[in-house]
C-alpha positions as CSV (number, residue, x, y, z in Angstrom):
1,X,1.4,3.7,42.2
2,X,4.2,3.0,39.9
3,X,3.7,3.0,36.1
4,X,3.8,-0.6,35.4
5,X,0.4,-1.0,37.6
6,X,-1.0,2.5,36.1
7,X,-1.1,1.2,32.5
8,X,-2.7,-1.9,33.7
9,X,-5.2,0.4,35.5
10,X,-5.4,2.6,32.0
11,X,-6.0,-0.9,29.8
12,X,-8.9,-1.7,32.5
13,X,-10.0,1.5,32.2
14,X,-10.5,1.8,28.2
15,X,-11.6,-2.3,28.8
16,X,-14.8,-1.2,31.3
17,X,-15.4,2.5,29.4
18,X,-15.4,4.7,32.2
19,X,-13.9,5.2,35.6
20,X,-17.2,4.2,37.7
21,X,-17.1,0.6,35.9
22,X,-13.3,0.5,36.7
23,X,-13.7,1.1,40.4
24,X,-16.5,-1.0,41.0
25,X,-14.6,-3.9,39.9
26,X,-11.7,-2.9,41.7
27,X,-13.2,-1.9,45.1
28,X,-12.0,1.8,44.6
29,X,-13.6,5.2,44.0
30,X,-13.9,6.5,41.0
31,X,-12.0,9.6,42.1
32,X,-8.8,7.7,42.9
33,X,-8.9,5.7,39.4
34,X,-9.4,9.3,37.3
35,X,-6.9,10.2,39.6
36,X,-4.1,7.8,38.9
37,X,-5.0,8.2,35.0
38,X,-4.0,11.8,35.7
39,X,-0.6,11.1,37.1
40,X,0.3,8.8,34.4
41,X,-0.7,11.1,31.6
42,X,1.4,13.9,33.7
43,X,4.2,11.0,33.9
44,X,4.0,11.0,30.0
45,X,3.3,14.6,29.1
46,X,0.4,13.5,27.1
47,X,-3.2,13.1,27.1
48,X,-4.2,9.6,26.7
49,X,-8.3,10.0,27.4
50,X,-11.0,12.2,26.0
51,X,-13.4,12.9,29.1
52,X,-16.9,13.8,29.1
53,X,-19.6,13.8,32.3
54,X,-20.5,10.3,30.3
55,X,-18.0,8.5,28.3
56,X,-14.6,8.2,27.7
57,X,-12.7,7.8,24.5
58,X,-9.0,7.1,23.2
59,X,-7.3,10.4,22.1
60,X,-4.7,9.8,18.8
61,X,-2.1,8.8,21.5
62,X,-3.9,7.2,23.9
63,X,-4.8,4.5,21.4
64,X,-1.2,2.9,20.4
65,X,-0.4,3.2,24.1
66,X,-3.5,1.2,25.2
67,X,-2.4,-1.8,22.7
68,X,0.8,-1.9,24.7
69,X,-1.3,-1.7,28.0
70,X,-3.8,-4.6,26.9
71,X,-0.9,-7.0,26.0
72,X,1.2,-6.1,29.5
73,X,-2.0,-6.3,31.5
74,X,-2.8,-10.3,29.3
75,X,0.3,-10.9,30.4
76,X,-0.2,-10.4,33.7
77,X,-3.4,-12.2,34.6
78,X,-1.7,-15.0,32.6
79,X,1.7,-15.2,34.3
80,X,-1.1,-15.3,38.0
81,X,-3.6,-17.6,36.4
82,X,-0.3,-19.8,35.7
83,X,0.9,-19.7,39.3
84,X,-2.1,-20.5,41.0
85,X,-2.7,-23.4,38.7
86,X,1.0,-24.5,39.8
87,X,0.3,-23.9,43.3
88,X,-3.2,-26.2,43.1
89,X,-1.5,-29.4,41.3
90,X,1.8,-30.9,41.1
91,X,3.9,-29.8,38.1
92,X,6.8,-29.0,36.2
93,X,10.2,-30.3,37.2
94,X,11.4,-31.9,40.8
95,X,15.3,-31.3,41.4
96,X,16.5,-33.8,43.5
97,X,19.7,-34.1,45.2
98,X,21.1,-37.5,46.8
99,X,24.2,-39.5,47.6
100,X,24.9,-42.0,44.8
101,X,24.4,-45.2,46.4
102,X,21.1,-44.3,48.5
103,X,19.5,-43.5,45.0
104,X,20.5,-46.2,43.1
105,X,19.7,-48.7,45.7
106,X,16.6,-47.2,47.3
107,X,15.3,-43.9,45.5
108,X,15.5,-44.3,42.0
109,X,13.4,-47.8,42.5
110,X,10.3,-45.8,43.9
111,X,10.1,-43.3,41.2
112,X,7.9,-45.3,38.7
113,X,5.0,-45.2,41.3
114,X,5.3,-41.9,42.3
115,X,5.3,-40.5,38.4
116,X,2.7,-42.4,37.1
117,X,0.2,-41.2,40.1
118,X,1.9,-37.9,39.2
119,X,2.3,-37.8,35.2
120,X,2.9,-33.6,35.0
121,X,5.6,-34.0,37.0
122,X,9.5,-34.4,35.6
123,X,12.3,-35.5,37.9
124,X,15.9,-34.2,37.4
125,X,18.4,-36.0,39.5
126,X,21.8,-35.2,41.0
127,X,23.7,-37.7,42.2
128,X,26.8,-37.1,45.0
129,X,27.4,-37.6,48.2
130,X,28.7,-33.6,48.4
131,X,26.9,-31.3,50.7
132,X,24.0,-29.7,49.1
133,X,23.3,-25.8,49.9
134,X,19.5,-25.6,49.4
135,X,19.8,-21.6,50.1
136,X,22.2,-21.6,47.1
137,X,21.2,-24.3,44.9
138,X,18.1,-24.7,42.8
139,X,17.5,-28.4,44.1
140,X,14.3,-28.8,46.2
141,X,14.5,-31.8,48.0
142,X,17.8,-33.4,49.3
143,X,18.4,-36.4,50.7
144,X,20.9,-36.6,53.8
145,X,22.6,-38.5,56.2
146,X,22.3,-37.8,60.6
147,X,25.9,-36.6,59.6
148,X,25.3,-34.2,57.1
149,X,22.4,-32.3,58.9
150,X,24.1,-29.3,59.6
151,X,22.0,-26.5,58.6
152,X,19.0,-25.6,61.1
153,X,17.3,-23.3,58.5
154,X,16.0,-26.1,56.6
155,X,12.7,-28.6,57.3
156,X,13.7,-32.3,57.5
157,X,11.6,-35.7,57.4
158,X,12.4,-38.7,58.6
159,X,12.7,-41.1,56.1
160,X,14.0,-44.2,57.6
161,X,16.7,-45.8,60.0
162,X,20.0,-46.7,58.3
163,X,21.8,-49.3,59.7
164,X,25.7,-49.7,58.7
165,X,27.8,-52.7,58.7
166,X,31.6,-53.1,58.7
167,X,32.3,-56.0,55.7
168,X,35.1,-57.0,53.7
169,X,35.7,-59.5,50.2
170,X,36.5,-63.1,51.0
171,X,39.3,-62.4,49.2
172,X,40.5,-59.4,51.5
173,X,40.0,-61.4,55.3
174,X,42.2,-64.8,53.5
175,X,44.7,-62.8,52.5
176,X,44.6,-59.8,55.6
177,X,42.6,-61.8,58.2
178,X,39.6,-61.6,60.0
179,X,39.3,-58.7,62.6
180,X,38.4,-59.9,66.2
181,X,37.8,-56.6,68.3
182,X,37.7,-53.2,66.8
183,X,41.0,-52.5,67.8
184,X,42.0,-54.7,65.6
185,X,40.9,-52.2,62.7
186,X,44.6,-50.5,63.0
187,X,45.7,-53.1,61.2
188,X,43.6,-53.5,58.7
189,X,43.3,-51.5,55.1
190,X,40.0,-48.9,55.9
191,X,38.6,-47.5,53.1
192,X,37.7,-44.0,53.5
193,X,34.9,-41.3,51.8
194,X,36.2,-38.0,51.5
195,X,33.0,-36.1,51.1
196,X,32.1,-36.6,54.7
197,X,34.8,-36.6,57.4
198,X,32.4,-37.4,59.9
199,X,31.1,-40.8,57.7
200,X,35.2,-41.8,58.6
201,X,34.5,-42.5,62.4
202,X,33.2,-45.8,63.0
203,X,31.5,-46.3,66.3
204,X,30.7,-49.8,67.7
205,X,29.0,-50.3,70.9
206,X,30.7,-53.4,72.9
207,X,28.9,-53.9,76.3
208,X,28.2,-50.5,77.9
209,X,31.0,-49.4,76.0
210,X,31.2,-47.3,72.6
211,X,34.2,-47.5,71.4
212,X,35.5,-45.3,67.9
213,X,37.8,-45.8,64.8
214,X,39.0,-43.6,62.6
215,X,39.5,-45.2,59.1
216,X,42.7,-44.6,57.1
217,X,44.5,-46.6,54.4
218,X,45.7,-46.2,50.9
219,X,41.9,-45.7,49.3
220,X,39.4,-43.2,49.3
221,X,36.5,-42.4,47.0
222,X,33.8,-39.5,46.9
223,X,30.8,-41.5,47.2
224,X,29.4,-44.8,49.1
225,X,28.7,-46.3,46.0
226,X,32.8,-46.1,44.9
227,X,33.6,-47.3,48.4
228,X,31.4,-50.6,47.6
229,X,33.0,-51.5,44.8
230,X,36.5,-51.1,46.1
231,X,35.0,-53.1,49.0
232,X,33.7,-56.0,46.2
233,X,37.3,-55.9,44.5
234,X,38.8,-56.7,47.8
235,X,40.6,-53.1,48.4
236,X,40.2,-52.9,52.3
237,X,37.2,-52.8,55.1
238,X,34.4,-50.5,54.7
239,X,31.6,-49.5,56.6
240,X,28.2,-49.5,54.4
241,X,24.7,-48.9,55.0
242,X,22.7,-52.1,55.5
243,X,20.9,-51.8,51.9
244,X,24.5,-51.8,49.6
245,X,25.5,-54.8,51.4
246,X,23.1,-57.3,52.8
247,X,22.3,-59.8,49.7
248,X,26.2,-59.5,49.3
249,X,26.3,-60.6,53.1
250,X,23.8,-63.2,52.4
251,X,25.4,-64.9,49.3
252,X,28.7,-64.6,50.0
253,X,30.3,-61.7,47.9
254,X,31.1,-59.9,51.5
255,X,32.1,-61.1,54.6
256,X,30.1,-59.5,57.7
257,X,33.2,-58.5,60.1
258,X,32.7,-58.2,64.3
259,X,29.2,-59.0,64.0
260,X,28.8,-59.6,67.7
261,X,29.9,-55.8,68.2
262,X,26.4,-53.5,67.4
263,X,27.4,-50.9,64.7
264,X,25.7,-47.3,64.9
265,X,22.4,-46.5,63.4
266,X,21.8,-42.8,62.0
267,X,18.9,-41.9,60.2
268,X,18.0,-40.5,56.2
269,X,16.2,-37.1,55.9
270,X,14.4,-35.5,53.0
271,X,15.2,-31.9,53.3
272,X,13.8,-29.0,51.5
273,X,14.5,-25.2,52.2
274,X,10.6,-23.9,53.9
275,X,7.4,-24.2,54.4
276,X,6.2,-21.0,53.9
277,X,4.6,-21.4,50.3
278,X,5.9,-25.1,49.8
279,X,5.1,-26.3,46.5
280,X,2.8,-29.0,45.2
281,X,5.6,-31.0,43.9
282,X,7.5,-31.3,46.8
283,X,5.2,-31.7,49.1
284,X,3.6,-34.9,47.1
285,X,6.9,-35.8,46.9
286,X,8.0,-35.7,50.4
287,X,4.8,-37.6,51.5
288,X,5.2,-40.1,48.9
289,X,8.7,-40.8,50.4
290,X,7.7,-40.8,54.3
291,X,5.0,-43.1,53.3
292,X,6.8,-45.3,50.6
293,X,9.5,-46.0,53.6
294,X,7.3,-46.4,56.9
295,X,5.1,-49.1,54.8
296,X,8.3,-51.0,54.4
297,X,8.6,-50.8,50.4
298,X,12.5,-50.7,50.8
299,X,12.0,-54.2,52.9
300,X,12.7,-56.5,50.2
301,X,16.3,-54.4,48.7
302,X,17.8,-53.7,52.5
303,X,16.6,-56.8,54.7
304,X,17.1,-54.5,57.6
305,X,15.7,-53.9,60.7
């Protein structure tokens, strides 16, 4: 036994008043308690207990040492009682990673629900579309794309389809044109994210055919939301999830560009590190999400689907 868990043993000791007591509330034998009593005073070179066939008492030492015991072993049970409450209730504070867009649109909307059922809970926030290394970070829950998923250590859920769709300003297609075929894309202004290579390749199915394009043009930005609003200023053509862009579809801010080809679907994840001990907090969390988005709360912002 190492010292730190014999002077919690002494403090019970002096606490119950003899050895017997002591080991009866431990499940041990009264031998092995005066036993480990016995190393530690050896560890110290000094006697700590007076010992009769009856009673114990505190020798001169043995008494300032015991205060120190008592408060180590308070502190103790209350650093325990303090994680099991943790692990019974949802508390303290939620670190949540997510691109910038996706949580302005869509997350940051469902929060007032989800804290007032949960009112011991504090959210802190991170936004950027940059990979996020739960293993290295302190975030516990990130949100991500079907094209960020690249780590098979961590648990996903399925949050919700994501539908993207190619647009452009009015402004952009009088000046530049309207695109007819996705070939047509080469000549044509792309704008570009440069978090996420992959979110660059623009797939569109035409017939049994899926055919790709690789943006480039003079603008690039590090998050969808940046990408938008070049899109809105009339930079170039972007490809945007469904939810940044369909009330600008509807009244007119955006053009909807080759809508007779089908752009690709991929799908958002919540993403968290294990289950093995999984916290309160992030498993009310997780849940609240899976079930905010299959009941269709997100309907009325993303029109999709």
């Amino acid at each position: 036994m190492d010292i730190a868990n014999q002077m919690i043993l002494f403090a019970n000791v002096v606490d119950h008043g003899s050895f017997s007591a002591t080991a009866r509330s431990l499940g041990q034998s009264p031998s092995a308690v005066s036993k480990q009593i016995s190393h530690l005073e050896d560890r110290l070179g000094v006697r700590l207990l007076n010992r009769s066939t009856r009673t114990i008492s505190l020798t001169e030492a043995g008494r300032p040492f015991y205060a120190r015991c008592a408060e180590i072993a308070a502190g103790v049970s209350e650093a325990e009682s303090l994680a099991v409450s943790m692990g019974s209730r949802p508390q303290g504070t939620l670190r949540i990673a997510a691109s910038v867009a996706f949580a302005k649109a869509l997350l940051v909307p469902a929060l007032p629900t989800f804290l007032k059922a949960h009112p011991d809970l504090r959210i802190m926030l991170d936004l950027t579309d940059r990979h996020v290394d739960l293993a290295e970070s302190d975030h516990d829950v990130a949100i991500r794309f079907s094209e960020q998923m690249d780590d098979p250590t961590v648990i996903a859920r399925k949050l919700t389809d994501n539908e993207r769709l190619l647009c452009a300003s009015p402004d952009y297609v009088a000046a530049h044109g309207q695109p007819q075929s996705p070939e047509d894309l080469a000549r044509h202004n792309c704008l570009r994210i440069s978090t996420v290579d992959d979110w660059n390749l623009w797939h569109f199915q035409q017939a049994d055919q899926l055919l790709e394009h690789k943006a480039a043009g003079n603008f690039e930005a590090d998050s969808a939301d940046g990408i938008y609003h070049a899109t809105l200023a009339g930079l170039g053509i972007a490809r945007l999830s469904s939810y940044l862009v369909r009330s600008d579809i509807k009244c007119g801010r955006l053009v909807h560009l080759l809508p007779g080809h089908r752009e690709d679907r991929t799908e958002i994840f919540a993403v968290y590190s294990s289950r093995r001990n999984l916290s309160p907090k992030v498993r009310v969390f997780v849940d609240y999400l899976v079930a905010h988005f299959r009941n269709g709360k997100d309907r009325d912002t993303t029109d999709a689907e």
